[in-house]
Structures are given as C-alpha cells and as structure tokens.
DOZAZA-843124 format. One record per residue: y, x, z of N, C-alpha, C in turn; residue in one letter. Coordinates in steps of 0.05 Angstrom, whole numbers, plus 5000, padded with zeros to 4 digits. Example, Ala and Ser with C-alpha at 12.3 -4.5 7.8 and 13.67 -1.06 7.14 Angstrom:
2
488652645156491052465156493452645156a/495552575142497952735143500152585157s/
***
This chain:
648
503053986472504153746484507253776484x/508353946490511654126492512754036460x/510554156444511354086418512053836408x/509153676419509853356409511853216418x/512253286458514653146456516453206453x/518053396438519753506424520353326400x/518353436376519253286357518553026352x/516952886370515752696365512552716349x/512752416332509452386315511552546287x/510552786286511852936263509752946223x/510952816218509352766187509453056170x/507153076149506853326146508753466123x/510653296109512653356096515553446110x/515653226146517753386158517053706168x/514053646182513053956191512854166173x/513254146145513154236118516554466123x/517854166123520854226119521554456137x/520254406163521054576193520554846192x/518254876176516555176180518155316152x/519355126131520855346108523455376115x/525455186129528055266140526455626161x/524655516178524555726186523555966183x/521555976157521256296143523856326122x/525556156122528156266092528656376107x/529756316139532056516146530756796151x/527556786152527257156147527557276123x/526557056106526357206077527856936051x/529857006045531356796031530056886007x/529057055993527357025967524956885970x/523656845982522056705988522556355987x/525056366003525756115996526955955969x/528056155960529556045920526156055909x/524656155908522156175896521355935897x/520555845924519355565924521255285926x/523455365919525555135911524855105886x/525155395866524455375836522355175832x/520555295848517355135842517254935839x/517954785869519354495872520354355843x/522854485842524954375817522654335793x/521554575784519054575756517354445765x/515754385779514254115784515353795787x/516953745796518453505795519553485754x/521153605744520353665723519053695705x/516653665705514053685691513153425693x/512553345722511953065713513852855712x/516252885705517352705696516952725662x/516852945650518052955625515153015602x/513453085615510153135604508052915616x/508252745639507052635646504052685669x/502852565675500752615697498652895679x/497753025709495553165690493053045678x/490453155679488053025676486452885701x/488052905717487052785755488652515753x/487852295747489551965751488651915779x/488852135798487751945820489951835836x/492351775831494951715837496251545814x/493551375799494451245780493751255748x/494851115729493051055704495851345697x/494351485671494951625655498151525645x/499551795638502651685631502851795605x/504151685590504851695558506151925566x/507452075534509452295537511752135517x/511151825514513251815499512051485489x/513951245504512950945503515050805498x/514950565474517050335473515950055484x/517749905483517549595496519349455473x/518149285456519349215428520148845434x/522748865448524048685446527048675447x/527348415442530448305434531848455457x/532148405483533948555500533948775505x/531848975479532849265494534349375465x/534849165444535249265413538549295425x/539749525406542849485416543249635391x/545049535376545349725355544749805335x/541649675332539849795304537449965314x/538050025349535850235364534850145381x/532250175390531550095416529550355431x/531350385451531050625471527850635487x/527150805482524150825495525050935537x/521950785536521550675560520150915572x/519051145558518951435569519351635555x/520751825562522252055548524251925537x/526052195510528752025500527952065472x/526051815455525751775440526551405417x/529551475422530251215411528851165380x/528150945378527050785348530550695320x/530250865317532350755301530850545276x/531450315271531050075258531950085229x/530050065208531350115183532749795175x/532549575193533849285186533649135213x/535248935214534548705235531748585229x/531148695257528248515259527648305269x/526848005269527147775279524247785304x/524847525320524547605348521847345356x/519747315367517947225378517547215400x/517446895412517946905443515046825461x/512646705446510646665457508046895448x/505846935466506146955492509147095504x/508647265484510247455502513047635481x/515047635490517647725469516248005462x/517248015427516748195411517648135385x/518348335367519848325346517648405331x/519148235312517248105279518348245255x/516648335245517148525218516048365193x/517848275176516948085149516148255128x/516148445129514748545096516148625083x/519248705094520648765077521849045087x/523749055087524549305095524149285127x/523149375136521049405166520949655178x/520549575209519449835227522550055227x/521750245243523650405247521950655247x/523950855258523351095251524951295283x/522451565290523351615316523851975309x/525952045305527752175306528352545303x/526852725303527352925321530052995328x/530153145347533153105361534653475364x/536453545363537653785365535554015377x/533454085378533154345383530154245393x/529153955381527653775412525353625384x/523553735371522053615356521753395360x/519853115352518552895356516552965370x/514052825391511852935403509652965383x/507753195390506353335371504453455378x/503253255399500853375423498253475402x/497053775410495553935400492153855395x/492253915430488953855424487853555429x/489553425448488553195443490852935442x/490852725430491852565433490752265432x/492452055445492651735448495051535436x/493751395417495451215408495150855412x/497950835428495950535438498850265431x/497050095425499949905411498549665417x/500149385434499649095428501549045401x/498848875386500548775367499148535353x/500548455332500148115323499348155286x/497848265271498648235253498247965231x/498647905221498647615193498047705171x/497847995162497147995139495948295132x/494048365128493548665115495048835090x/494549095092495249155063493649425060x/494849475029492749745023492149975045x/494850065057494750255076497350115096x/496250015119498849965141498050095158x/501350205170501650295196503050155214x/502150175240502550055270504550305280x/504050645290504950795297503650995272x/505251245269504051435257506151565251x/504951865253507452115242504652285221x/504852165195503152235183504752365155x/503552495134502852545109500252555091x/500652485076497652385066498052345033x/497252505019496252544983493852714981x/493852634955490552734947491353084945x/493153164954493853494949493653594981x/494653544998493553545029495053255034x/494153395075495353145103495153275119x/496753195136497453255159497952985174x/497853055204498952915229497052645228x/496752445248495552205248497951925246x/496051705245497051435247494451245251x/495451025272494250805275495350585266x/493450495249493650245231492550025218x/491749975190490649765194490249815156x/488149675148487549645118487949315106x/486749275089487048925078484948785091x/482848865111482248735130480848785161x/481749095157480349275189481649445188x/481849395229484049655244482949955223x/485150185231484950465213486050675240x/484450785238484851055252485551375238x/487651445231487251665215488351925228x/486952105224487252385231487252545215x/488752915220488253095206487553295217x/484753455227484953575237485853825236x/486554075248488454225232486754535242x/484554545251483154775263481354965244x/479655165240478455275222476055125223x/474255075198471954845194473154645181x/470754435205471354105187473654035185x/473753915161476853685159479453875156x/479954215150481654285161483654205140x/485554085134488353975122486353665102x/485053575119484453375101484453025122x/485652825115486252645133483252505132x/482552545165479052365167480251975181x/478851875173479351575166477151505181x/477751345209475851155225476350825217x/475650705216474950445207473450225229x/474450035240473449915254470949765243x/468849655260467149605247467349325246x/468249255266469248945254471848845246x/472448605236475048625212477948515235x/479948485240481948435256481548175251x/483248045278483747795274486647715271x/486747685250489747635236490947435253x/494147455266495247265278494247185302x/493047375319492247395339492947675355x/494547655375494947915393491548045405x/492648375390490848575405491448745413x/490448825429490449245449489049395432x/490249555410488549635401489050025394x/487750205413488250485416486350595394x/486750875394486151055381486351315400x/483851425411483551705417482351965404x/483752125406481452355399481752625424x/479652745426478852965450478753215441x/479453305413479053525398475853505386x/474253355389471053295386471353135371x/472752825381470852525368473552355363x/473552325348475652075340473651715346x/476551555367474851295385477251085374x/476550875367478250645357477250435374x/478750385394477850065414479949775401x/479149705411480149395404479549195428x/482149125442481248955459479049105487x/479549305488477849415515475349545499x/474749435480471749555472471849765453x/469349975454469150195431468949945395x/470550065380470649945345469550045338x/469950395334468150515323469450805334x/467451005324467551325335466551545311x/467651695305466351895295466752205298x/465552435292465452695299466252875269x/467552675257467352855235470253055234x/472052925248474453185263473553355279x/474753605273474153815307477353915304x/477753965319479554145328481554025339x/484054265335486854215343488454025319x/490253875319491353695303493453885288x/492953765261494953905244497453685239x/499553875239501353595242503353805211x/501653855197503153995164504553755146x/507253795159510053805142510353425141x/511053475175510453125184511853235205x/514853065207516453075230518452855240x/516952605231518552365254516252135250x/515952045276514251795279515651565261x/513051395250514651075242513050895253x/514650635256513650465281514050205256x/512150175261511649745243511949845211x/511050045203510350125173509250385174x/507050375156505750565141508250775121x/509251095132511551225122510551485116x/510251555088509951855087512151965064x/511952125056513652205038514452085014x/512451925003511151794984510051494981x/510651435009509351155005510451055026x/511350795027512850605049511250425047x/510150295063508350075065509349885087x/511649675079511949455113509649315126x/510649315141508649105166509348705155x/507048625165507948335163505848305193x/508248245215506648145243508548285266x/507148335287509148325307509048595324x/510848665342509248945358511448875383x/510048895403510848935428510649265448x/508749385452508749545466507149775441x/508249985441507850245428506950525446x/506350685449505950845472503551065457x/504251415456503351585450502951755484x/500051855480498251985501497952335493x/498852505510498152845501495552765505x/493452605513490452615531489052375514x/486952395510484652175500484751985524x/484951785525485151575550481751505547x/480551385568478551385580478551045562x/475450935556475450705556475150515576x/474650645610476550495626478250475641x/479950675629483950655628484250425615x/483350395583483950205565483049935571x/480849965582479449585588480649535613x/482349625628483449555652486749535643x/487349685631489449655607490449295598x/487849255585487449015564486548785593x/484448805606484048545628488148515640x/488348695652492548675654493548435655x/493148455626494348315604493248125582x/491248075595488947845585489947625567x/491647535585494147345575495047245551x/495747455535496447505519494847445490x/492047485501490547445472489847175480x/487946915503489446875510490946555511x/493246615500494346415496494846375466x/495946145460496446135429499246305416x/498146385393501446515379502046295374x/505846375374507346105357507146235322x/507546065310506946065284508846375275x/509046385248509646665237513346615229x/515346775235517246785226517946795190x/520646845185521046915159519147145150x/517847155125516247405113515747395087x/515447555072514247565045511747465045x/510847195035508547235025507347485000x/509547464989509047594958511547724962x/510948064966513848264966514248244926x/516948254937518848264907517248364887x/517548364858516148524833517548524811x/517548624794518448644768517448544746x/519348354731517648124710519148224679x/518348204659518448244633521148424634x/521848684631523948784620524148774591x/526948674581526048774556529448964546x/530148974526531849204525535149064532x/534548834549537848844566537848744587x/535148614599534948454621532048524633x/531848374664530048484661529448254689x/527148184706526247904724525848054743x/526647884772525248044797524247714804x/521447744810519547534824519947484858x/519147384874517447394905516847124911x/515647094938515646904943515346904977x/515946654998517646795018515246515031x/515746535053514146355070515946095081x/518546115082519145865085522845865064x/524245595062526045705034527245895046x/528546055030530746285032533246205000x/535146335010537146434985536046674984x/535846774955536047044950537447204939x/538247364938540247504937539547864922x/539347864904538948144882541848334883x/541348524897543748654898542348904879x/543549004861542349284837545849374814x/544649634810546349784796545149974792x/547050254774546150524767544650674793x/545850604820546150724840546750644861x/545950624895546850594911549350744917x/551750594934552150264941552350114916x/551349984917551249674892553349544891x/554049534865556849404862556849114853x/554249024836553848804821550348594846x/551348384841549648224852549148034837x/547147804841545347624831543647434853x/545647204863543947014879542646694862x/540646664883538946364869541446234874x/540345954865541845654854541645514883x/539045584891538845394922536545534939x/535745364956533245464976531345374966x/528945584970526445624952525045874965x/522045754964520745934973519946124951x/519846014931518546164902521046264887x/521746514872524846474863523046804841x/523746594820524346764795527946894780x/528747104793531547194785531547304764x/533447304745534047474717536047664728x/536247854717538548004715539948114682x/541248104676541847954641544748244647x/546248354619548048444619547148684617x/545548894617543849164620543549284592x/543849574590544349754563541749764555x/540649824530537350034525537250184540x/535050164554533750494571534850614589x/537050334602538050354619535950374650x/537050464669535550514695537250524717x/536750414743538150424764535350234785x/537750184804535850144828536449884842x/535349664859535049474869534349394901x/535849144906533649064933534848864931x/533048704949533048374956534048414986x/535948134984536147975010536147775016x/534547645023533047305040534747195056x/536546995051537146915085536246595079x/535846445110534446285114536446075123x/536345795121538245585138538745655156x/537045785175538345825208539746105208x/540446265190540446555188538846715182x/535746675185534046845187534847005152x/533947235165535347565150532747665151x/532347785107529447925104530148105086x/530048375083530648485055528648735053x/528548815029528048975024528149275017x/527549525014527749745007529149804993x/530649994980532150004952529150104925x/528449954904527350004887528349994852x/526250204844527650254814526649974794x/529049964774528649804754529549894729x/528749924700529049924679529749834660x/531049804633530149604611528849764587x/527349694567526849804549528149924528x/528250164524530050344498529050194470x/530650234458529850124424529850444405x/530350634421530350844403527350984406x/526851204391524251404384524251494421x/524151434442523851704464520851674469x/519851834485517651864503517551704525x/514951484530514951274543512051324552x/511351144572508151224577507950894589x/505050844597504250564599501550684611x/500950474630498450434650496850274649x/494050224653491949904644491149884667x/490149684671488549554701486749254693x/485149174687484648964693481248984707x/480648684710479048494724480448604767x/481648574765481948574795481048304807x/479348274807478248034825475648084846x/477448054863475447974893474648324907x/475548404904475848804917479048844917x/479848814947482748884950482249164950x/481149224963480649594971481049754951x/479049624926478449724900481549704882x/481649554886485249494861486649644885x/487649634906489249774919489250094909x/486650234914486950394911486550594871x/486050304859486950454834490650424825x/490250124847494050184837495650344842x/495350434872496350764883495550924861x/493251034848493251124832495751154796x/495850934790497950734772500850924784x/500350794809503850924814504151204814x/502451364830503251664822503051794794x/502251634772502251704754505651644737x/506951364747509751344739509651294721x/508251054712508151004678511450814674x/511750694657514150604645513650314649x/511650294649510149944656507150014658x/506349694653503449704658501849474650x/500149474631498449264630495849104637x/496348894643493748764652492348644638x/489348704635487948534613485648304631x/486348224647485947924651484147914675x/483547634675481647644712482547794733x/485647744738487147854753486147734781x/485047434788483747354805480647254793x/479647194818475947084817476746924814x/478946644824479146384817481846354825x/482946234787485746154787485646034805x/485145824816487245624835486745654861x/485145884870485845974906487846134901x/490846024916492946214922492446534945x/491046454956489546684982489246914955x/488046844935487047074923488747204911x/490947034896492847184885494747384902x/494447224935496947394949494847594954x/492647554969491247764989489947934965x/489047864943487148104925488948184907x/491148054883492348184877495148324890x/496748204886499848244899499848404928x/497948384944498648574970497748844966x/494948834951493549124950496249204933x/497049094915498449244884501449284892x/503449204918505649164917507649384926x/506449554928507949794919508849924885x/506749844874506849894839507949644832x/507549474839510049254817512049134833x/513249284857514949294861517949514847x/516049684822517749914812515949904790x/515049834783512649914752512949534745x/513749464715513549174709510349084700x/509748854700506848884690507448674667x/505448684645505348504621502148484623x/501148194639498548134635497947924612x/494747944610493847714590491547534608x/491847274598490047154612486347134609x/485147314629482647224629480846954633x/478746974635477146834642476246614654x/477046844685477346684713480046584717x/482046624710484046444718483946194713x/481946164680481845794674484345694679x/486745784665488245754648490445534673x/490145564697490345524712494045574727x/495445344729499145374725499245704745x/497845774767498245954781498846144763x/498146204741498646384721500946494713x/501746094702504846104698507046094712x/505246014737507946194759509146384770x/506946534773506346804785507847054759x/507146964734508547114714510147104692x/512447124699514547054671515047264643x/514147004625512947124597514946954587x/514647084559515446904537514546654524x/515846354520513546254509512246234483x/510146224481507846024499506046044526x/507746384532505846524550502946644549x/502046524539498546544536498546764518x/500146744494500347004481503347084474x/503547254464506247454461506647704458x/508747794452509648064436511948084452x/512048314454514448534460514648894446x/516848964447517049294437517949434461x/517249624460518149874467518250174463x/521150234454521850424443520450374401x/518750514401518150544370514450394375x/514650284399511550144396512049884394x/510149674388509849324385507749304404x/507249144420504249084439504448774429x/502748604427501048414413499348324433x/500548074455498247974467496747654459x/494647624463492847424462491847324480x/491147104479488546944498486846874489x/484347094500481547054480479946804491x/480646594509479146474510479746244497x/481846174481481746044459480846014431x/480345894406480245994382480446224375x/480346394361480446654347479946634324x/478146444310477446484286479746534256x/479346554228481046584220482446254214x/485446314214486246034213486345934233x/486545964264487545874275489546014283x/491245834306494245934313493946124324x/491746264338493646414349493246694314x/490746714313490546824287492546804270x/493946604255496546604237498646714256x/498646654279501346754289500747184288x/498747164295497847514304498247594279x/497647574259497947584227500547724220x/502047384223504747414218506147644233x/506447564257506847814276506448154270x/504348164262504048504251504648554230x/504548374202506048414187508648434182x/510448374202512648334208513948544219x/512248704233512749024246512949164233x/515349394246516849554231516049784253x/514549814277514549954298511550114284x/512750454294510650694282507950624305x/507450554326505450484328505050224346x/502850144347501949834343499849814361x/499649584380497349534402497849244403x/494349194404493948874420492648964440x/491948754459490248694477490348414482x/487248394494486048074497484048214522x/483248004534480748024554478348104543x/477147944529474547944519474348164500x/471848364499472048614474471148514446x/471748674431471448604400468148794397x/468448954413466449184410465749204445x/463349244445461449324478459049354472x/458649654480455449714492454449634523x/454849414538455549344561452549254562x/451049284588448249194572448048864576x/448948734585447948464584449248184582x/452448294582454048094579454148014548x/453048204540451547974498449448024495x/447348074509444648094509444148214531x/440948144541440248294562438748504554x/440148774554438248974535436349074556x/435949064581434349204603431848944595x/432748714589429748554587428248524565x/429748764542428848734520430348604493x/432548454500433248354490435848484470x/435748414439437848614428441548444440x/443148684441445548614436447048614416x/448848374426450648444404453048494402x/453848734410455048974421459248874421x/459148574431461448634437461148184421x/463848114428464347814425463147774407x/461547614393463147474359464147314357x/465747214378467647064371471347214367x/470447434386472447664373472547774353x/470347804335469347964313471547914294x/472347704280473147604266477447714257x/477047904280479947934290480348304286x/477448434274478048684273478248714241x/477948504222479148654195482248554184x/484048374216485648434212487748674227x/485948724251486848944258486849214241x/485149194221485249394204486749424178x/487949104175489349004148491549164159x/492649134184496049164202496049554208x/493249684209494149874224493949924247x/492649744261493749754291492849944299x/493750064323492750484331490250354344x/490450204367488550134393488649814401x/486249714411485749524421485149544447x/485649384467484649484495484249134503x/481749124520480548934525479748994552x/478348764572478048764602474148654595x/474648424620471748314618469248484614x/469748694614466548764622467849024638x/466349134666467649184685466149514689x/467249624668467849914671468950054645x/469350274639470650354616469150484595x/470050404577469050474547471450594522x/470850734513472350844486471150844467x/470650684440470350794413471250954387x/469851084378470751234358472851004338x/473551174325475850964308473350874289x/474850604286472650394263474150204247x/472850254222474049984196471850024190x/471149754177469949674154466849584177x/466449554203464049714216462649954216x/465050144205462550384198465750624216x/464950784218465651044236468751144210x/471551154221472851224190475051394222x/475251634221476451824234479551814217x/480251724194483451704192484351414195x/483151114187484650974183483450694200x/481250914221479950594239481450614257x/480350344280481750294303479750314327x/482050384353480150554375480550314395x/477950214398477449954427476650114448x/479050014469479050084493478249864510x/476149914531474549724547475849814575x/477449654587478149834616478049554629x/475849484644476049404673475449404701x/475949664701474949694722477549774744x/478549494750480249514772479449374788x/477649264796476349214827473448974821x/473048884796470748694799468348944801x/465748774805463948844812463149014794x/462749254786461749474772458849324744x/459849454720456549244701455549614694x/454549624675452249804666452649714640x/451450044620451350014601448750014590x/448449954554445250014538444050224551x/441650084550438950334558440550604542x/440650534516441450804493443750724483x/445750934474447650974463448550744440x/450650604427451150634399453350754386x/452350734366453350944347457050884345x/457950754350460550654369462550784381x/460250964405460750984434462651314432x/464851264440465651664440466151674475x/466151504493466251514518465651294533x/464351394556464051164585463451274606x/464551134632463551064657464450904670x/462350854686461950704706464350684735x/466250644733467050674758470250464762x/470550514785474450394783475950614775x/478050424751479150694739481350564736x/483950684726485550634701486250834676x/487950634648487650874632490750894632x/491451094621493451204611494151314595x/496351174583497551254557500851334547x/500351584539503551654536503151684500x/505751584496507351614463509651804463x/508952024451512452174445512252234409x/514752114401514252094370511552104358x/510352194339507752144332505252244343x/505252234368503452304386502452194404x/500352044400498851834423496752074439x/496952034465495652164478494251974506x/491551874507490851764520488951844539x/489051854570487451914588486351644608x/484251814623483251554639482051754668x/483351544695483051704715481351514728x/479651604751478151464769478851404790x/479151284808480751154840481151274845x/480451614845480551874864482951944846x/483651884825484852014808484152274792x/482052184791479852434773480752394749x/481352554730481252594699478152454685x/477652384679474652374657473652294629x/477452294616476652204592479452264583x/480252404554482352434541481452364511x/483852304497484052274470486552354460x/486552434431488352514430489552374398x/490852294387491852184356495252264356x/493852374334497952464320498052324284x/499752214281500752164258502152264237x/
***
C-alpha cells in the first residue's frame, strides 16, 4: 500500500525502468548488457522485419515499393521498407484510376534494384514471398513482374514472379542437394490472367512447396523444389521486366505495389491482404497509355540500308536514333503521326554493323523508347554468314516463342520464314499476340525475309507487317556470295508462268557460288496425309504436283537447297535430279515447319527420298564460309538432331 501510494498506478515498463536504474547502480555491466540487447532488438525489427509470431500484426517485407508518380524523383523511386531505391531505366507514364501507378509500354521498361557498398540486394535463403498488385494488357514469351533471376539452358539461379503469353509464372531455383539443384522449376497458374484488369498476385515458397495465389486464392502449388534457394550469379532485382543476363523482356501494363517476404506468407495473410483492397479489382481500369503494340523489328537489310518496323497504340513521331556505337550521332524521324511507321535508314557501308533505338513521342508528350539494339547491312564480299528457318507459326505462342529464343541464341545473320506466319491473315490479334510478341526479342536484332503461305490468303496484313521488294509475293536478295529466290506457291507454278519465267531468268542471271529458293508448299514430302492418306491406305504422292514442275529447273540453275514450310515438322532429302538419288549434282529439300502449328506425322514406311526426320518444334540452321555449306537443325530445347554437311 506504502508502495502504491508512492508511485501511484505504476505500468509495467515504468516498474521495468525502476528496478534497472536500481540494479545498474550495483552492477553497471549488467546494465550496458541489456542496453546492448535493447539497441539489437529494436534493430532487428526495424531492418529484418517481424518474426514468425504476427500476433502484433500481418507479416513485414524485408524490402517494399509503392509505384507512383509522387514518390519518382529523379529516375528513382525510394522503397517504402529498407534502402532499396528502384533506379528506372526510362520515364515511365502514370495511371490514375483505381488507383496511381506507373505504366510500362513495352519499351525500354521497369527498373532495376541495386546492390549497395558492402550491402548485397535481399537474398532470403530458406524461404521466401513475392507479392505485387498489378495491371497487365499484354503477355509475352517470358515476363517479369519482380525477379532477381538467371536462367539458360546451361544453369539458373535465383527466382521471379511473372507472367507467360497467357498465365501468371512462378519461377524458382532451388539451390540445396537433390531435386532441382541449379535448375529453374516453373509454377504456372492454372487459370489464364485477366488482361487489363488489376490483381494481388504472390508467390511463396517454404523450402517444401512452391504456391502461386491470385486474388486471395491458391493458382497453383507444386513440390517439385526442396531446399534452400540458389541465388547462382544473380545480383540485382528488376521490377516491370523480365532481366537476366541474356534476355530483357519489357512489361506492357501497370504496377503499383511490389514487396519481397524472408517468410512464405500464409494464404490468410494474402486473402485479407486482397479483401483490403477489394477496390481495386473492383472498379473499372481507365483505358491503356502509350505502348507498343508491335515492339520495333528489322525489315529487309540489304548492302547499304536497312528498315526498322513497329507499331504503337495511339499516333506517335518516331524517332530512330543508330550509329557504329553508342552515343548516336546520326538520327532518322517519321514525316508525321502514325501509329504504324515503316523507317529506312539509307547511307550504310557493306557489312557494316552498329546499334539502334527508337523514340515515340506522342501529341501530349507522351515518351516511349526503346533498348539500344544491333543492326546490320549485307557484305557483298566471300565472308562467313549464317541464316536461321522458322515457319508455320500459327496459333502456339508458347511454341514459336520458344523456338525463337532458340533462333536468337544461335545469332544467325537473319532469318527466314517459309509461310503461315498466322492461322488467319486478317485477325490482327494473331499477328501481334502469336507472331510478333512471342518472336520480339529475335526481330528486334535478327531481320526476317518471309514468304507467303497459305493461311495468310494473300491478305494486305502481309503487306504491311513486311517490307519487301516489289511485287512482294516473290523476290530475291544476296548475301555475301549467296542469292535466296523467293516465291508464292500458292499461285501458278507451272512452266510459263510469271512467276516461273521470272525464277528462270533470275537464276540464270546469278553469278553467286551458292543458290537457294524457298516457297511454302514442298516439292518433295513423305508427310502422311497432306497428298494422300497413307494410314487409310491410300498411296501418296510424296510432295505438291503442282510444285513438281519447278525441280528440273532447280536442277537446270544448280540450286544447293530448297526449303519449304506447310507440312508441320522437319524433313531432309538426299540430293535429287532427274527423280532418282545423284550425291554430286542433285538438290537437297528442306521441309521445316515446325515453328508452332499443330505437329503432322509421317508414311507408315520410309521413301527412298528420306535422309532425315522428326517430329517436333524446331529450327534449321545454316552457316556458309567459302565453299562450305554446313546445315543443322535444333529442337525448342535446342537439341542438335540433324547435320549435313556440302563443300564445293
């Protein structure tokens, strides 16, 4: 009672205070000890965050942004826990409904978070949380939301949350002895995003199970990680792009809140998270800012000039800034505003090379650009040149995406397409979303020279999308000491017609040591049913006849190789004249389409034809160094499974 009314109603932090003033003054080590303690606990949770007990509240990041206009200053915007500023590789434009957040167009995008003097990037071990609201408009082969990743078919390291050409992506590496150890495991939501609609959408793992929510709910889960996270030769986060050593992939959409977890968050941390903020999904988005429909590409080089394509979502000026080398000294803007803009760049040596980027601006200002990327023109001398094939890409983004990644790490000199680039010329959706988004890393730096298939049906999208020479439909170009010879087989062929007298003239006319056509349709196929149905009995007849008519002038001219699309996997023939097997002076039909249509099958049995096949998504590849053709063919994985070899 003496006591109480003394100090009064005494709280247990003052009675705390009372009883350590009065053991320091017996023992003052005692007292620096639990000052220390003090100090390293107050410390800890400011700078590591809560433990595994939230009972004082929801779980705390070790490291969170807030992605709007008033916190950008500079090019950076300062995170909202720990000191992990976003440095911005461009101005990013700004979105004010529901809720402020900055908009990434597709072009040079997203930022990048830092390590700092003595102070890595975060790099939580055994478990981590990645959680992001965001808006996206458009998929691509591989997009990232957050991620401090690496990732080739040689190893990976570290994770990212992101997104494919039409479902959220969860990716990990686990880094422990066992499963997965240096190999990146890939969660996949099981249902597809909804484009242009705000979501909550996390990514946990517990050292056990990798969990992908969306909106409060489990997406999907799997066990095929264990361990501790490998984070091999991966040291700065990127925010609103897919970034590894090797591959830049922009965002097209929006991001507001970003936020990395040392801890697997609970799925109801997260659905209490997402109800919050309900709001948000919600209400309506306002429509989409400036963006690439169609990121920039490379159109016909030839040995002094050379086209950059895109196409933009509402008009822009464009603006081609390129030279030997960054900083760029020489520029190239459009005539007016335009959403579609075909640029030349004219004045360029043989075999000249240097580098490029675009910049967009819009009537009101709006500002879009791009990356710095390589451009070429064609040499007229003897060097070593190489060339890539791709066709039927129609209706499998996944599938062309990932043979074009393929395409690019190979670094060919260009690349050809042999036709049915879409399922149907005149849906524009198809051309942006199945070809141009999966592919726009490779023809943004690799030029392409297609021929018209099938399915385009001859259709102007054709002649928009690609600047040829006219008549377009067919044409010729060189490179270095080769001629390529294109066609459109769905016209005439027979002898005597145009395009026939022109193809004629044309090879006879060549002075180049080696010689290639290509057309869609094959001259030669053991395919089983697209010329007969040989599974029902029925004989084939092993390839067009309406092409037929076009291999005893390929044999009048010389030509090394024919390469054809339309039937949808790969084939090689022995060299052929006359129809019969001639190992010095026939010609070798190449059947390659297998860049994303639906897979066909070959004859019950062999013909006598046949020196290779399979079944799969592939491309081929071909390098020329003086009299040496050397031709390979890789599978999506980038598997080897077929070489040839011809010297002259």
């Amino acid at each position: 009672m003496e006591k109480q009314a003394r100090f009064g109603k005494m709280t247990s932090w003052s009675f705390g205070q009372e009883r350590l003033r009065y053991h320091s003054m017996k023992n003052p080590l005692l007292f620096i000890s639990i000052t220390l303690f003090v100090a390293l606990l107050i410390y800890y949770q400011k700078e590591v965050g809560d433990s595994d007990d939230h009972s004082n509240g929801p779980p705390r990041p070790i490291a969170a942004w807030v992605l709007e206009a008033s916190r950008l200053t500079k090019g950076t915007i300062s995170s909202t826990v720990g000191n992990w500023p976003i440095t911005l590789h461009a101005q990013p434009q700004t979105i004010k409904a529901p809720v402020d957040a900055l908009y990434f167009g597709g072009g040079l995008t997203g930022g990048s978070v830092l390590s700092q003097k003595n102070k890595p990037t975060p790099a939580p071990k055994e478990a981590i949380s990645l959680l992001s609201w965001v808006r996206l408009d458009a998929g691509a082969r591989k997009g990232g939301i957050i991620g401090r990743i690496e990732d080739n078919r040689y190893g990976a390291g570290g994770t990212y949350l992101g997104y494919d050409e039409t479902h959220w992506i969860f990716g990990l590496t686990p880094g422990g002895p066992g499963i997965g150890e240096g190999r990146l495991q890939i969660l996949r939501s099981a249902k597809p995003m909804e484009k242009g609609k705000w979501s909550l959408v996390v990514a946990t793992y517990d050292g056990k199970e990798m969990r992908l929510f969306v909106n409060g709910e489990l997406a999907a889960e799997s066990r095929a990680a264990l361990g501790p996270i490998n984070w091999y030769r991966t040291d700065r986060w990127s925010i609103g792009q897919f970034s590894d050593e090797n591959e830049k992939v922009p965002m097209i959409g929006a991001l507001r809140e970003v936020e990395i977890y040392d801890k697997a968050l609970t799925q109801e941390t997260i659905r209490t998270r997402f109800i919050s903020q309900l709001a948000r999904v919600q209400t309506e988005s306002v429509g989409s800012p400036l963006h690439f429909v169609i990121a920039p590409y490379l159109q016909f080089p030839d040995t002094h000039s050379f086209r950059v394509c895109m196409e933009t979502s509402q008009p822009v000026t464009a603006t081609i800034e390129y030279g030997p080398e960054a900083p760029f000294n020489l520029k190239t803007t459009s005539k007016g505003l335009e959403t579609f803009h075909e640029i030349p760049i004219g004045g360029l040596q043989p075999g000249s090379m240097g580098y490029y980027r675009v910049i967009c601006t819009g009537p009101a200002g709006e500002h879009l650009e791009t990356t710095i990327l390589p451009w070429q023109t064609a040499p007229i001398d003897s060097v070593p040149f190489s060339f890539a094939i791709i066709g039927d890409t129609q209706g499998n983004a996944p599938a062309t995406g990932k043979v074009a990644n393929i395409m690019k790490e190979l670094r060919p000199h260009f690349a050809l397409h042999l036709g049915d680039v879409v399922n149907e010329g005149h849906d524009k959706r198809q051309w942006v979303e199945e070809l141009f988004r999966p592919s726009q890393e490779l023809f943004g730096q690799v030029p392409l020279f297609p021929t018209m298939g099938n399915h385009e049906k001859n259709h102007p999208n054709y002649y928009k999308y690609f600047s040829l020479p006219s008549p377009e439909y067919r044409y010729s170009y060189t490179w270095g000491d080769a001629a390529f010879f294109v066609l459109d087989s769905n016209k005439p062929m027979a002898r005597g017609t145009e395009q026939y007298n022109w193809l004629d003239d044309a090879l006879g006319k060549s002075q180049a040591r080696w010689k290639f056509c290509y057309h869609h349709h094959p001259v030669y196929s053991s395919d089983n049913n697209d010329f007969g149905d040989t599974f029902a009995g029925k004989r084939s007849l092993y390839g067009d006849p309406k092409l037929r008519p076009l291999a005893p002038l390929y044999e009048k001219h010389k030509v090394d190789m024919v390469f054809c699309g339309h039937v949808h996997l790969y084939e090689r023939t022995h060299p052929i004249k006359n129809g019969k097997l001639d190992e010095t002076g026939g010609v070798v039909y190449v059947t390659s389409g297998g860049g994303g249509g639906s897979l066909e099958n070959f004859t019950p049995t062999p013909e006598w034809f046949k020196a290779a096949n399979r079944v799969d998504y592939h491309t081929t590849f071909v390098n020329i160094r003086n009299n040496t053709l050397e031709l390979r063919a890789f599978d999506k994985e980038g598997i080897l499974f077929d070489q040839y070899l011809k010297t002259k």
